[in-house]
N, C-alpha and C positions, 0 to 999 in steps of 0.2 A: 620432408618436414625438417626445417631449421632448429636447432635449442633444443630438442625435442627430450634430451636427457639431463635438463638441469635442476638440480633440488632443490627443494622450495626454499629455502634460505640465498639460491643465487638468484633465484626468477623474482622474490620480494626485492635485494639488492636493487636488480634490475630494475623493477618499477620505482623504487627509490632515486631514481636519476632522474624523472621526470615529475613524478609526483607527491606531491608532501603530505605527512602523515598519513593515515586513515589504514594503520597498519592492521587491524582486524580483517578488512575486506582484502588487502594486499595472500595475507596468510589463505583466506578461505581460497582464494585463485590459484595463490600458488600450490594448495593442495591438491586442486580439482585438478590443476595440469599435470601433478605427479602421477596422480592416479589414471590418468590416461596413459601412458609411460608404463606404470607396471601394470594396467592392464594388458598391454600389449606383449608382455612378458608373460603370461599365463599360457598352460596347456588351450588349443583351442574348443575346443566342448565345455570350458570354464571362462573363457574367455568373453562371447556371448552374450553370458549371462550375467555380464557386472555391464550395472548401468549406470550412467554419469549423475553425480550427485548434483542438482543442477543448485544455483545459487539464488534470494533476492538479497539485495541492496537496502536497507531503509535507509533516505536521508534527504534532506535538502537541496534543491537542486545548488550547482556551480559550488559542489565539493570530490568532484572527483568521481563519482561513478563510473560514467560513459567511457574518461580517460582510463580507467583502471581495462576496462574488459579491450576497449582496442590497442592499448598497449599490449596487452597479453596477445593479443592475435598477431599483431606487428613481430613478437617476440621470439613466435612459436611458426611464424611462416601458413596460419590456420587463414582456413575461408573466413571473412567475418561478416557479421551483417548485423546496422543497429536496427528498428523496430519502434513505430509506435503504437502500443497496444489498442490506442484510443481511434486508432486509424482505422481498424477494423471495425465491422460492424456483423450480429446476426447473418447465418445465412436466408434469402430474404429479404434483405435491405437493402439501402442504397450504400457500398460499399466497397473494400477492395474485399479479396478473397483471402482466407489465409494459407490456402495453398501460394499463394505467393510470395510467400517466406522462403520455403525451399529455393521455390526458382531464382528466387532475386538472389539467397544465396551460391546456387550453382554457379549462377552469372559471375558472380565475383572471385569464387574459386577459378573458372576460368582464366578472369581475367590476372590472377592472379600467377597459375602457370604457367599463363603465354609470358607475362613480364619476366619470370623467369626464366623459361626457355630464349626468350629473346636477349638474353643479357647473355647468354651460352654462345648466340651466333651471330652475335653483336659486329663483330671485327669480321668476321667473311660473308657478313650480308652488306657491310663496307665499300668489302674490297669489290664485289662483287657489282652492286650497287656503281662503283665508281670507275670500272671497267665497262658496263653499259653505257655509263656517261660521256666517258671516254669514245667509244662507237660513235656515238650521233655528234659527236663535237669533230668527229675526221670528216662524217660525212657531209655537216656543215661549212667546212672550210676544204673541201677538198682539192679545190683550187688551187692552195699550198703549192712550192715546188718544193719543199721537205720530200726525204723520203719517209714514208709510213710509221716505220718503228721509229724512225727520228722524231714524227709528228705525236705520235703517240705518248712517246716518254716526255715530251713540252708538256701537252696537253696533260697527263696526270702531274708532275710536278704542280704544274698551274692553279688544279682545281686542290691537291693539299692544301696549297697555299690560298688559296679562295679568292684567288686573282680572277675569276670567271664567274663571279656568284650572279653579275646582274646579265649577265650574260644571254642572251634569248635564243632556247633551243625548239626544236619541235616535237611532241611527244606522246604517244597513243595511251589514252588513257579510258577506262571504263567512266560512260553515263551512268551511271544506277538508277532507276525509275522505278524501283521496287515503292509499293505502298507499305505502310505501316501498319505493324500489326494492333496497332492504339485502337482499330476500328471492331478487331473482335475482342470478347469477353474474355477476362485472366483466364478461365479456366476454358476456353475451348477449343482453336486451334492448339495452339501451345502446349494443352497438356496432353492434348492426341499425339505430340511430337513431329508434327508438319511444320516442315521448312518452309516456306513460300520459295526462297531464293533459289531452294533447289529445286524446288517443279518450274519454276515458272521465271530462271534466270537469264533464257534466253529471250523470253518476250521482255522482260521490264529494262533490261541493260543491255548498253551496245557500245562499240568500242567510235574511239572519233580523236581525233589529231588533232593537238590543241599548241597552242606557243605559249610558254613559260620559262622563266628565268632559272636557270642554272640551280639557283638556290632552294627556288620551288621544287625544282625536277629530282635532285636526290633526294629529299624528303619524300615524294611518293615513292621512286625505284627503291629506298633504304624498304620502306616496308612491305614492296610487292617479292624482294628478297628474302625478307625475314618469315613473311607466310609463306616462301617457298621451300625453304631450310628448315620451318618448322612442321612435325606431322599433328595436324590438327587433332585425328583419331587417338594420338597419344594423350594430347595435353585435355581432351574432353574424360579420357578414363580415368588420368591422375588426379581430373579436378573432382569426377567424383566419387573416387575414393576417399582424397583428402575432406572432401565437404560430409560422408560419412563416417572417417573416422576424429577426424578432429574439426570441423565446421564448430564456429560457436555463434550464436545468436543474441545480441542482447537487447530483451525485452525491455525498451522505456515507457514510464506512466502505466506501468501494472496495477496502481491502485487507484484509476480512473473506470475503471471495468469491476471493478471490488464495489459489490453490493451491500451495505447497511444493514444491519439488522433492522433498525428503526425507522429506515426510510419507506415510500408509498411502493405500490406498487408501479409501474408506470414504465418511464426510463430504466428504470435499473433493471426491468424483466431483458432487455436488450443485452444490458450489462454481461446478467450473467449466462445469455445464449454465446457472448464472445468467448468468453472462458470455455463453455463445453464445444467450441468451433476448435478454439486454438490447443484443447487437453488430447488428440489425438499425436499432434504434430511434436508435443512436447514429452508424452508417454512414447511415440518410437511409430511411426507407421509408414508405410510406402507412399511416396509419390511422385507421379508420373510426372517428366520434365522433355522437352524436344531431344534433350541429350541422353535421356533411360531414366530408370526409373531409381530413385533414391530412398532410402529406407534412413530415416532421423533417429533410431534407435540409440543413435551415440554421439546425436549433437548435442553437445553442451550451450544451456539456454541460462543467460544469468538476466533473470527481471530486474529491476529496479523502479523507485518510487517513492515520493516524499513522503505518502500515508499521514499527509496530516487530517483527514476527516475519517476516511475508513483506514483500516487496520489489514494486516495480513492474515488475520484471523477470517476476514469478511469475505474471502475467498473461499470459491465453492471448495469442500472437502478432495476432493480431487485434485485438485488443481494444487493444494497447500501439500496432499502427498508430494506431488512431483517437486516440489522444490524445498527439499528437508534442509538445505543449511541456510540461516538468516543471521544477517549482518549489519552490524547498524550504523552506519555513519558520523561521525563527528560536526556537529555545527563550525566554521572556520572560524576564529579569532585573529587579533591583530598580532599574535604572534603569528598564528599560521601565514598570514599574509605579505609579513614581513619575508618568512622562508621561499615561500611563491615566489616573491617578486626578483629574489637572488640566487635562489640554491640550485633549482633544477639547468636540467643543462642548456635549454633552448629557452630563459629564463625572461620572464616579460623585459624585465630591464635591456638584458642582449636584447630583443629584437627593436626597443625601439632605437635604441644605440646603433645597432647597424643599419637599423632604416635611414635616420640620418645623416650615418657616416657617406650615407650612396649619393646625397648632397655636399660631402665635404663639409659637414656641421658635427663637430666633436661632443654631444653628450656625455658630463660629468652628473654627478649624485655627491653633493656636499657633506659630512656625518650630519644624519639627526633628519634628512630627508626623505629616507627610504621609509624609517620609523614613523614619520609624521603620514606619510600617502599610508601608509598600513595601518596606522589607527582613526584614520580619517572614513576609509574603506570601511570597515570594521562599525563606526561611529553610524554612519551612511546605513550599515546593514541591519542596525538594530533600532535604528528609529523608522525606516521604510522598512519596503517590503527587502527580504532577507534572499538576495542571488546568489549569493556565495562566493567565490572565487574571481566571477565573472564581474564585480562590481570593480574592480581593481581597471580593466579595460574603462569602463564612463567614467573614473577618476582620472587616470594615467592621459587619457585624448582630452578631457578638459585641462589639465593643468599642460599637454605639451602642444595645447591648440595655437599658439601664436608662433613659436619658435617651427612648428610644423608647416603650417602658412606660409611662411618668410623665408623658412630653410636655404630656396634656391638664392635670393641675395643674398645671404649671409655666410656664402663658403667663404672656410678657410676659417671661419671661429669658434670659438668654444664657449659652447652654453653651459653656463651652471647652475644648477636645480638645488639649493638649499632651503632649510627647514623654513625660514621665513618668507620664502616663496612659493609653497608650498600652502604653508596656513594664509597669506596674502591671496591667495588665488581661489581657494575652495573654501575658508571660513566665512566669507561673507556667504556661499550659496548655504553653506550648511547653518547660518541663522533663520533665512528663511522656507520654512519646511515647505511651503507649496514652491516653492522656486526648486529646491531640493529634487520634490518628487518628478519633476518635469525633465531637467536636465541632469539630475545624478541618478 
């Protein structure tokens, strides 16, 4: 695990590159992550017994939530996995299972290993990969009056230089005819930990000689090298260990499942069988996965949710144990918007700027433009319904809809976006509130 020692005053920095303000929720993560850190500094018989303080979120959607918890996973090199709490349903119903949290988590730990192990043997699944290539391109041409190592050092030069990509070789590759396991229930093959592909890989896949282009051909050899160089049995133990010691989960629309005091009974009796399905998974308990068996005792689950009709209160007792530290969001303003659209590093403005650069269309921001799309955003959010962050995206494509359109005839010039084309282009939508509500 990556970062794994940094104090929370580097890991908030950290999220301060990408996301703006909502420093309360930044602080509550970057404690939880410290405290995985010096748990793991303890004696082990004490060790154990410290459990992750798990987090909710109160706030509005398109302020940052969802961004805060996979940035921290991004950070930390942690398995991560988002969640819709509403997705689940009673055991009993027509629904997914919530054992399929873990798995789906495992999955991603996985895949998360292997992208790392495969960056470790990147260059000699290459080299390797390209000396295979090299083989069937002699025995394609072997007609040649070269001699062999004369043919051979052409032939790699060649393909460095990607003088041979369209090139048509011949090349044994697996059919796969495995079925999919869509056909049985999350919890039944799967969590017995039966492979199909391993019982049953010589009936459904067979190998067969196909003709492809040079280009196609090392794209598969690159990764029939790289699962050869890498030990699967390794990267399935590290994934989960990783996904037990550091997995994080985050729970969205946790207060869709939060039952009312005041409401009927009905619906919400559903409600609250979700919470007593999902309270074993988030208190710590074993479960069985194809790749062993995982114990969540030390996943970190952070909920989140707008709570605008129920309350965090309205969660069953249980359930509001498990998640002792609440945090509350900030609504965004047209200051915040304005910071959005410039500060962070991968910053809306950078991308649509480089998107158009890929046309040879130079994007400028006049003074007094950037200010005006931010209070216009902001204006948008508090007469409709309130998106947060996210409103910024249906301003920013209405106002660069023409120049966007046109881009390809218009290389080689420079668009300029100032204040008055900005109010010229969105003020008349934002007079009329049903035009408004349709297209902004």
């Amino acid at each position: 695990m990556k970062s794994d020692a940094l104090t929370p005053r580097e890991i908030v920095a950290e999220l301060d590159r990408y996301i703006v303000g909502q420093n309360a929720a930044k602080r509550a993560v970057a404690v939880a992550l410290r405290n995985r850190w010096r748990r793991q500094q303890l004696p082990p018989e004490l060790r154990d017994e410290v459990a992750p303080k798990n987090i909710i979120m109160i706030g509005p959607t398109g302020v940052g939530k969802t961004e805060i918890a996979r940035r921290l996973a991004r950070l930390t090199g942690s398995p991560f996995l988002k969640v819709e709490a509403s997705k689940f349903t009673e055991v009993g119903y027509v629904g997914r299972d919530v054992d399929s949290i873990v798995r789906d988590l495992v999955e991603a730990g996985i895949q998360l290993v292997r992208e790392e192990r495969v960056r470790e043997v990147r260059v000699r699944a290459e080299r390797a990969a390209e000396d295979r290539l090299v083989d069937l391109l002699v025995v394609a041409s072997s007609g040649v009056a070269d001699s062999l190592e004369e043919r051979r050092r052409t032939l790699k030069r060649q393909l460095r230089e990607e003088l041979l990509e369209d090139h048509e070789i011949e090349l044994e590759v697996s059919e796969s005819r495995m079925p999919t396991l869509d056909m049985f229930t999350p919890q039944g093959i799967e969590s017995m930990g039966i492979d199909l592909k391993d019982m049953f890989g010589g009936m459904f896949g067979r190998k067969a000689r196909k003709r492809m282009r040079v280009a196609e051909a090392r794209r598969i050899l690159l990764v029939e090298e790289e699962d050869r160089l890498i030990d699967r049995s390794q990267v399935e133990q590290e994934a989960l260990r990783r996904v037990e010691q550091a997995g994080i989960v985050f729970l969205d629309e946790i207060d869709k499942i939060a039952s009312r005091e005041d409401a009927a009974r009905g619906p919400d009796v559903s409600r609250e069988g979700v919470q007593r399905d999902l309270l074993p998974i988030v208190e710590g308990s074993t479960v069985a996965t194809k790749y062993g068996a995982v114990r969540t005792d030390h996943v970190l689950f952070i909920a989140a949710g707008a709570f605008h009709v129920a309350k965090p209160s309205d969660l069953i007792p249980e359930m509001q144990g498990r998640f002792p530290i609440r945090v509350e969001l900030e609504p965004l303003d047209a200051a915040d918007f304005r910071r959005i659209l410039v500060e962070p590093e991968n910053s809306l403005l950078r991308q649509y700027t480089e998107l158009l650069a890929t046309e040879q269309v130079e994007l400028r921001f006049a003074p007094g433009a950037v200010e005006a799309v931010a209070e216009i955003a902001a204006e948008i959010n508090s007469s409709a319904e309130n998106i947060g962050a996210r409103r910024l995206y249906t301003v920013m494509e209405k106002l660069l809809e023409e120049i966007s359109f046109d881009a390809p005839a218009r290389a080689g010039e420079v668009h300029l976006v100032t204040e008055e084309s900005v109010r010229g282009t969105l003020a008349p939508l934002l007079r009329d509130r049903d035009l408004t509500r349709y297209i902004l």
